[in-house]
matplotlib code that plots the C-alpha trace (Angstrom):
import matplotlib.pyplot as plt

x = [-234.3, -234.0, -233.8, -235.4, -234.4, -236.8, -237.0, -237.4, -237.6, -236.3, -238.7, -236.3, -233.9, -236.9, -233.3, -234.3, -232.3, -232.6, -233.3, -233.1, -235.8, -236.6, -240.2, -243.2, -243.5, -247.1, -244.7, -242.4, -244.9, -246.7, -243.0, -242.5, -245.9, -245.3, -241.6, -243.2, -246.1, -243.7, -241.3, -242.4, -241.0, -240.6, -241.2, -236.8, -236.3, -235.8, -237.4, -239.8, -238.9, -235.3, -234.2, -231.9, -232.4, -235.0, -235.7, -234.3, -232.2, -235.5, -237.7, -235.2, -234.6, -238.4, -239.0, -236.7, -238.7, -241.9, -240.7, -239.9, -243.6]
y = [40.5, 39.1, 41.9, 41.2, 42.8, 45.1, 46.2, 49.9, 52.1, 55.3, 57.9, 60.1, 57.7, 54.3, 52.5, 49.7, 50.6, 47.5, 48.9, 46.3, 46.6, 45.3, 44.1, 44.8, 41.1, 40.8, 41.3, 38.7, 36.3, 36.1, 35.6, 32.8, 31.0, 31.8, 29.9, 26.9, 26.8, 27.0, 24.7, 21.2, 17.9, 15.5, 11.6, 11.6, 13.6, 16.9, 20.3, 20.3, 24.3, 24.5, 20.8, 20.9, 18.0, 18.2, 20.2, 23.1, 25.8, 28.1, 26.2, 25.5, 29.3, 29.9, 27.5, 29.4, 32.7, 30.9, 30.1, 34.0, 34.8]
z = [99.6, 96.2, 93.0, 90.4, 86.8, 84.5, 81.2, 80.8, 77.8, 77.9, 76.2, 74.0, 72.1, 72.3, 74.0, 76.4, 79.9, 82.3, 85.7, 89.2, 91.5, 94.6, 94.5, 97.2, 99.6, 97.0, 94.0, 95.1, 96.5, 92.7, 91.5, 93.7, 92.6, 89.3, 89.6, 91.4, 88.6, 85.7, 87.3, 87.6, 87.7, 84.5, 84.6, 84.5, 87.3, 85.3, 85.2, 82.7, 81.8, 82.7, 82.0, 84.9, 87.9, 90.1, 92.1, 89.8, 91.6, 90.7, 92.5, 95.6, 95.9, 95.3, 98.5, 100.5, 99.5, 100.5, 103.9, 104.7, 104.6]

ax = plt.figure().add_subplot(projection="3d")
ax.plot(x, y, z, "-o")
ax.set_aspect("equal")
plt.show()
């Protein structure tokens, strides 16, 4: 299962404590469309968000997610 890391502020000192999680299968399933939204192919063969070649290690470990469910 893939962790994903969260931002969490602790309520006497206002310090930001990151905390990893393992999300619910709905949680991840939203991540995973959210990567392949967010993640899309350029006219050069690029990601348009990350700038690295296509496909992008986000979206090649998002399509490996995908074909869990």
């Amino acid at each position: 299962m893939t962790n994903v890391v969260q931002l969490q502020p602790s309520a006497p000192t206002g310090e930001v404590q990151l905390k990893e999680y393992t999300p619910e299968p709905h949680q991840l399933y939203h991540l995973i469309l959210l990567a392949l939204f967010l993640h899309q192919p350029a006219t050069d063969w690029s990601c348009q968000t990350c700038e690295q070649s296509w496909p992008c290690d986000q979206v090649r470990l998002a399509f490996r997610l995908r074909e869990g469910f």
